[in-house]
Structures are given as C-alpha cells and as structure tokens.
Biopython code that builds the backbone (N, CA, C, O; Angstrom):
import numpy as np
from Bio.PDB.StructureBuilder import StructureBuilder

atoms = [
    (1, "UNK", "N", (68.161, -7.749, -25.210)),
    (1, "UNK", "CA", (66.962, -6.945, -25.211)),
    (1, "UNK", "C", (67.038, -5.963, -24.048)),
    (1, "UNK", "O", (67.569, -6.250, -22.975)),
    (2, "UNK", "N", (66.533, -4.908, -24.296)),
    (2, "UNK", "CA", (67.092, -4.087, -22.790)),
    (2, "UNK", "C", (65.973, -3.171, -22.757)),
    (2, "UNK", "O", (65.962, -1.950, -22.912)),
    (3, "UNK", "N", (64.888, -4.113, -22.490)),
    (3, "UNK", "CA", (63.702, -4.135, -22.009)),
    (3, "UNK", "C", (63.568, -4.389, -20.559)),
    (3, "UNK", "O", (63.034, -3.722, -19.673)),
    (4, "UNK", "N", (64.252, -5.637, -20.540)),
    (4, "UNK", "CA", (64.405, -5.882, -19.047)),
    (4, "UNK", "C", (64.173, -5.089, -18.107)),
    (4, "UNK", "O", (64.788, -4.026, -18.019)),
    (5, "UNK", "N", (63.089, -5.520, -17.088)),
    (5, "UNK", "CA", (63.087, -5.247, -15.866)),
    (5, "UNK", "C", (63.876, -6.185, -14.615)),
    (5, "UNK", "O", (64.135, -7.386, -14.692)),
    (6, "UNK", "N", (64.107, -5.461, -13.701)),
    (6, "UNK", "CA", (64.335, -5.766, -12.326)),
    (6, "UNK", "C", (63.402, -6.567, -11.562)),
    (6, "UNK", "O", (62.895, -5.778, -10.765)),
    (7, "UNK", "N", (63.018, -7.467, -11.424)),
    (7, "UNK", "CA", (61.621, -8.247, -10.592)),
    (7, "UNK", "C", (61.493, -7.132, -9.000)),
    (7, "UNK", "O", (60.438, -6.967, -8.388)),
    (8, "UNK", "N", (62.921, -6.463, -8.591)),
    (8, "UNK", "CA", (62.500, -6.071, -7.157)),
    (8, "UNK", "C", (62.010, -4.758, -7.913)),
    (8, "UNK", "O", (61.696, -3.934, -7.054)),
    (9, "UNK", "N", (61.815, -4.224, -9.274)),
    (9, "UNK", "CA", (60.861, -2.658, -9.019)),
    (9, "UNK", "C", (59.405, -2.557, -8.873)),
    (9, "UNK", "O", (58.517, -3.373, -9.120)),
    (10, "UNK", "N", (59.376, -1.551, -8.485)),
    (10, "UNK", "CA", (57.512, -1.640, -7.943)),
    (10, "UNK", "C", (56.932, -1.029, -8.654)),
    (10, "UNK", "O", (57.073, 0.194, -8.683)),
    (11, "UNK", "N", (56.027, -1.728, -9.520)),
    (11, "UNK", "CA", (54.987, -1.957, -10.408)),
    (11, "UNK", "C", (54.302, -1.035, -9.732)),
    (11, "UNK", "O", (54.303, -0.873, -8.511)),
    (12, "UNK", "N", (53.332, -0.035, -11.071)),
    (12, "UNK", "CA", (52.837, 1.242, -10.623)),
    (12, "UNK", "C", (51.727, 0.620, -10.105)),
    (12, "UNK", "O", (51.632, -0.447, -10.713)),
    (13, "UNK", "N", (50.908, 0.711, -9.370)),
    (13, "UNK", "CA", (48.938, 0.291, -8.827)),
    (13, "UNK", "C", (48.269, 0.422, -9.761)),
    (13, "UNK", "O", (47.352, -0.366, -9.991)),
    (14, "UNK", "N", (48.637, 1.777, -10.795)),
    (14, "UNK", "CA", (47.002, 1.953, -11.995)),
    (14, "UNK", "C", (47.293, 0.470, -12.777)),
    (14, "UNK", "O", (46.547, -0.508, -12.814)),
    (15, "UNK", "N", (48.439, 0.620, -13.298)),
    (15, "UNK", "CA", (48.929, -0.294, -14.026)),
    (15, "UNK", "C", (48.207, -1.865, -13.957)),
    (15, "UNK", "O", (47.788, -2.661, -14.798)),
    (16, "UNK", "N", (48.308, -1.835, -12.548)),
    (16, "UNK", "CA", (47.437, -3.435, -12.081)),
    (16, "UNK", "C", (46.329, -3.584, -12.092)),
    (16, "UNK", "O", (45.865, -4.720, -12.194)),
    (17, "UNK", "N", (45.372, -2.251, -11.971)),
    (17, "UNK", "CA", (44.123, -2.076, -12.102)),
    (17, "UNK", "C", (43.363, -2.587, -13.316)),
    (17, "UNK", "O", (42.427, -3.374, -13.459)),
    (18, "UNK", "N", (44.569, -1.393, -14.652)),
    (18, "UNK", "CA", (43.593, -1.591, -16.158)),
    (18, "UNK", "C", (44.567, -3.150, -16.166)),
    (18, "UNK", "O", (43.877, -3.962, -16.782)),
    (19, "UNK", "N", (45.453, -3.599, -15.861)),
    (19, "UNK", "CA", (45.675, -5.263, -16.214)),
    (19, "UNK", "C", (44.316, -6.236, -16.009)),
    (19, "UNK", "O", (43.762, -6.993, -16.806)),
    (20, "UNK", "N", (43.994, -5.883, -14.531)),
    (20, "UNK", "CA", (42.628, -6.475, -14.099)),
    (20, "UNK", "C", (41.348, -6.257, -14.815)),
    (20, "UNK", "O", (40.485, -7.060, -15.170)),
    (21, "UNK", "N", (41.455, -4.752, -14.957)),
    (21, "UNK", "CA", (40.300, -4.797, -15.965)),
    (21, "UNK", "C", (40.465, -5.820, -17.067)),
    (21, "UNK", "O", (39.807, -6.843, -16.876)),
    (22, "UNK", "N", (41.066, -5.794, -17.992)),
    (22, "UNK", "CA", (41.366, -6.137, -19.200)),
    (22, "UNK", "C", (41.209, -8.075, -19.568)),
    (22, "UNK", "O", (40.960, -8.780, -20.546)),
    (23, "UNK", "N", (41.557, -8.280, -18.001)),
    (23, "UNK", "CA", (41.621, -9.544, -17.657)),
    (23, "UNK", "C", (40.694, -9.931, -17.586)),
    (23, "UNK", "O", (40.582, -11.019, -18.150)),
    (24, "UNK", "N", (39.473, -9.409, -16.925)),
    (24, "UNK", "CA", (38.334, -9.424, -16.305)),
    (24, "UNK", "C", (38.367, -10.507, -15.692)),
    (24, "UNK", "O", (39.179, -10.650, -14.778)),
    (25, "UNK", "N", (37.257, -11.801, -16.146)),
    (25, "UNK", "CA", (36.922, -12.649, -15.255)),
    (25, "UNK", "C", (38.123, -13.691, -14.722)),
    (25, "UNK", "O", (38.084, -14.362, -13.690)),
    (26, "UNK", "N", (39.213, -13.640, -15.724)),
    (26, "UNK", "CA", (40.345, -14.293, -15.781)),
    (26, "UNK", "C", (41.228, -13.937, -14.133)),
    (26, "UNK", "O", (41.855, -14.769, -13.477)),
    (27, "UNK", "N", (41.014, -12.434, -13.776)),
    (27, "UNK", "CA", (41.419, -11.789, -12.669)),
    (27, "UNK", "C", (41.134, -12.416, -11.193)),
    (27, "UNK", "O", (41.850, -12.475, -10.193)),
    (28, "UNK", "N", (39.728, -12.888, -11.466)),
    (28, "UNK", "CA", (39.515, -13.063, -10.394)),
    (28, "UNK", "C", (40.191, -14.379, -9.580)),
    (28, "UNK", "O", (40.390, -15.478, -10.096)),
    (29, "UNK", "N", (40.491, -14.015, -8.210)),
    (29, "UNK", "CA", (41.267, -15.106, -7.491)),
    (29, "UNK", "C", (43.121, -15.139, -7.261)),
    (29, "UNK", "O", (43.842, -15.760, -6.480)),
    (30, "UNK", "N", (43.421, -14.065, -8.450)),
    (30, "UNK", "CA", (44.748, -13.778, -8.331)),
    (30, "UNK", "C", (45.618, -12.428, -7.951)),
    (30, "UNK", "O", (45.424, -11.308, -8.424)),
    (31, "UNK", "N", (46.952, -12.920, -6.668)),
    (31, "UNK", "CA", (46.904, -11.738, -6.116)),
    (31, "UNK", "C", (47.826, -10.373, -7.287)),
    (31, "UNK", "O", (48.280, -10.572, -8.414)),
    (32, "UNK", "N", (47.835, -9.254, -6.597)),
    (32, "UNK", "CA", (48.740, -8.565, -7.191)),
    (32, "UNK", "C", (49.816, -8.620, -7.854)),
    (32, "UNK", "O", (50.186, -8.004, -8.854)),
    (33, "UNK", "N", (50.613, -9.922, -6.815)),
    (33, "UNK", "CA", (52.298, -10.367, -7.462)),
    (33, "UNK", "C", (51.705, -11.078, -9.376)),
    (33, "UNK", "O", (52.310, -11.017, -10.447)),
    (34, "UNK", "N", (50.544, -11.581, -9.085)),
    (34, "UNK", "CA", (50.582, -12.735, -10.293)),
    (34, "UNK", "C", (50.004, -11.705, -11.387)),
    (34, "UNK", "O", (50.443, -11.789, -12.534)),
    (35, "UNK", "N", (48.768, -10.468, -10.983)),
    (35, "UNK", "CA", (48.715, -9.499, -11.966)),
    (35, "UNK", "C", (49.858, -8.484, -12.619)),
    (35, "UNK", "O", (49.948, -7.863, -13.679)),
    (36, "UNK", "N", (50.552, -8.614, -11.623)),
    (36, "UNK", "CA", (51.801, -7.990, -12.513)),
    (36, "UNK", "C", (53.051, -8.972, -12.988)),
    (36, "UNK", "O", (54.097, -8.670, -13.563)),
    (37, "UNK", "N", (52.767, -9.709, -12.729)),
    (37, "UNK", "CA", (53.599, -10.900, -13.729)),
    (37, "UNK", "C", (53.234, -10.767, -14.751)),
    (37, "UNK", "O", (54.006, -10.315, -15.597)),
    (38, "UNK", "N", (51.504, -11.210, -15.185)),
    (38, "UNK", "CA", (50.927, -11.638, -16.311)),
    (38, "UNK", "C", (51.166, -10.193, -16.888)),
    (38, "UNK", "O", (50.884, -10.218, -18.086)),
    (39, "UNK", "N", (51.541, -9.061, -16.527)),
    (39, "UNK", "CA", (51.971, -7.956, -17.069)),
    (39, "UNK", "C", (52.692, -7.770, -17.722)),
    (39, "UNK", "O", (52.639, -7.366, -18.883)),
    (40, "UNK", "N", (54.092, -8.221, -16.639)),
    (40, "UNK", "CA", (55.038, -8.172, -17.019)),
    (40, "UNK", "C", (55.422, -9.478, -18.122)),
    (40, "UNK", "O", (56.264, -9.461, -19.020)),
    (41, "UNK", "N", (54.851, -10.171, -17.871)),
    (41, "UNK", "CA", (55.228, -11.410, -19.510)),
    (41, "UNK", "C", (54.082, -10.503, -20.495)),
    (41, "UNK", "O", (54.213, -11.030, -21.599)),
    (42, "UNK", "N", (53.308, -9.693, -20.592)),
    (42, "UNK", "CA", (52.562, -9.543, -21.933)),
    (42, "UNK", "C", (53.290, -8.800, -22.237)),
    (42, "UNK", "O", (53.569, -8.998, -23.419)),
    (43, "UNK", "N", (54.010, -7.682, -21.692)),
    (43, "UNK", "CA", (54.521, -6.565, -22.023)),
    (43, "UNK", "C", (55.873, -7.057, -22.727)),
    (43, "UNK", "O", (56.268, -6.299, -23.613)),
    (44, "UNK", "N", (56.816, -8.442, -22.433)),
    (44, "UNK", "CA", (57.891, -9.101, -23.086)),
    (44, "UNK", "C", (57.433, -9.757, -24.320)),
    (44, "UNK", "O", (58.247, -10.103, -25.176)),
    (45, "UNK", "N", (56.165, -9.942, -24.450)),
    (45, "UNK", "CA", (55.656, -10.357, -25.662)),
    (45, "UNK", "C", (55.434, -9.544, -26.486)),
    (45, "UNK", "O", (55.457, -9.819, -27.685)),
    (46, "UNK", "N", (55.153, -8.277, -25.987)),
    (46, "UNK", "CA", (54.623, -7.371, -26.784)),
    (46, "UNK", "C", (56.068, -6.854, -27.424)),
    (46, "UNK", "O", (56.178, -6.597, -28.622)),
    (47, "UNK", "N", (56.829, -6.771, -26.763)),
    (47, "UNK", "CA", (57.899, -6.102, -27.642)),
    (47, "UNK", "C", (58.664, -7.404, -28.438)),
    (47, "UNK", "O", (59.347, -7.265, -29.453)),
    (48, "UNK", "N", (58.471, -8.340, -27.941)),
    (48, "UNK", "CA", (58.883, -9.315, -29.234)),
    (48, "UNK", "C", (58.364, -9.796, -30.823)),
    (48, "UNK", "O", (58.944, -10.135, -31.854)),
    (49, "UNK", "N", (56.860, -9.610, -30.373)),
    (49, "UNK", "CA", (55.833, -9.539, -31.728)),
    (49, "UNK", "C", (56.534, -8.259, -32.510)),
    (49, "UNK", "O", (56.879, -8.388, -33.685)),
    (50, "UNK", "N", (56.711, -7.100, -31.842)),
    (50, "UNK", "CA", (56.985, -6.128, -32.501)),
    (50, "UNK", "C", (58.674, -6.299, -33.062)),
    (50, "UNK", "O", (58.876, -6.354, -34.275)),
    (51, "UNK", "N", (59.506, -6.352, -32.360)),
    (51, "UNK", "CA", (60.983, -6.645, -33.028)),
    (51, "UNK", "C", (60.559, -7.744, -34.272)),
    (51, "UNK", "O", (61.153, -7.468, -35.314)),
    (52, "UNK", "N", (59.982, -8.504, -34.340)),
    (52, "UNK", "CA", (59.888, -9.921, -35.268)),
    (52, "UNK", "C", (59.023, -8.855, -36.342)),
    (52, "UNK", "O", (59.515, -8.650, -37.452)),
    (53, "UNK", "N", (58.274, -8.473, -36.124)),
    (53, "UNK", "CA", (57.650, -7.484, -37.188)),
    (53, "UNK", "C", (58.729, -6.486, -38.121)),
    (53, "UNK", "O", (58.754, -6.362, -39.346)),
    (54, "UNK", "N", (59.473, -5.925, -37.238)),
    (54, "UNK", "CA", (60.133, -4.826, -37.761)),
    (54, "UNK", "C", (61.456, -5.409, -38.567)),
    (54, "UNK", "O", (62.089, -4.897, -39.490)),
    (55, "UNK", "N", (61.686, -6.993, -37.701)),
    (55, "UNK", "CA", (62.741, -7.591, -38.858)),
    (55, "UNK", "C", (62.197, -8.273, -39.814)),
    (55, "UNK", "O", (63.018, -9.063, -40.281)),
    (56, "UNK", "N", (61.422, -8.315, -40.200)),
    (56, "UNK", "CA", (60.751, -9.300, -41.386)),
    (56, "UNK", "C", (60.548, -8.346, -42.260)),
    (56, "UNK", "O", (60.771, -8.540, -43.455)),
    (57, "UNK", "N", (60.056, -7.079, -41.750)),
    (57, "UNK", "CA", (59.394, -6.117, -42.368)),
    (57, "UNK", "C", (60.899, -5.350, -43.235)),
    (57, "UNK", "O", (60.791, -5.036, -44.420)),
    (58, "UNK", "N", (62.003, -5.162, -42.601)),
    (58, "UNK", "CA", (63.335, -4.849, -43.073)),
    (58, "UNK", "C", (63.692, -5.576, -43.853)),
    (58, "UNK", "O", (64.346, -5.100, -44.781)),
    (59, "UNK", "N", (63.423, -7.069, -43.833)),
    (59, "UNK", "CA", (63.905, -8.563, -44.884)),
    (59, "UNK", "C", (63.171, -8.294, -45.830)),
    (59, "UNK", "O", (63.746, -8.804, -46.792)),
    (60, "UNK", "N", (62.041, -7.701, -46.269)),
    (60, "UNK", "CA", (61.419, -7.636, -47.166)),
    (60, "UNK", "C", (61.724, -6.035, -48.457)),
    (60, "UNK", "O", (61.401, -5.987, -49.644)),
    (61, "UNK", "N", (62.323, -5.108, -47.738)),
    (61, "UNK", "CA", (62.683, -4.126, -48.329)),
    (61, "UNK", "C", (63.984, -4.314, -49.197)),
    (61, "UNK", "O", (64.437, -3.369, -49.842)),
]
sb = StructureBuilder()
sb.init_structure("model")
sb.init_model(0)
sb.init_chain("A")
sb.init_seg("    ")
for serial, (resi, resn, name, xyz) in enumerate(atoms, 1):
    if name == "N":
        sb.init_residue(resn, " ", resi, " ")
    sb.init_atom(name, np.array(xyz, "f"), 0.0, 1.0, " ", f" {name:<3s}", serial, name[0])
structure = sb.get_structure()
C-alpha cells in the first residue's frame, strides 16, 4: 500500500483541529500525538474500505 506515512512527518495543525472537531466529546483529554494517530489510523481505514470496494466492485463486472 503506498499510502504509508513516516510516523516522524509533521502532521498539519488544521488537520488536528477538524479531527477534534469531528471527535468532539471523544477529544477531550487527549493530547495532539493521540489526535493524530486516531487520524492517522482513520485515514488507513479509509483507504482500505475503499480498495475492498473497488475490488469487489471489479469482481462483479
């Protein structure tokens, strides 16, 4: 998958913001490192829902 990130790149600030938003009450109590984790794993999910979509969706044609 070459999605992959680097753990040492630096995660943009807005980025952590709308995460927090989005999170809302879930946010509270956790620092920056762990909001951009939970980022960075949704964002590995997100492109896996989508690959699994696009091959099923090809198996079916």
């Amino acid at each position: 998958m070459d999605h992959a990130r680097n753990d040492d790149e630096i995660f943009d600030p807005t980025a952590i913001a709308r995460c927090r938003e989005l999170l809302g009450d879930e946010a509270d109590g956790l620092s920056d490192r762990d909001i951009e984790r939970v980022c960075r794993h949704a964002e590995a999910m997100a492109h896996v829902v989508v690959e699994m979509f696009l091959e099923q969706r090809d198996a079916q044609e």
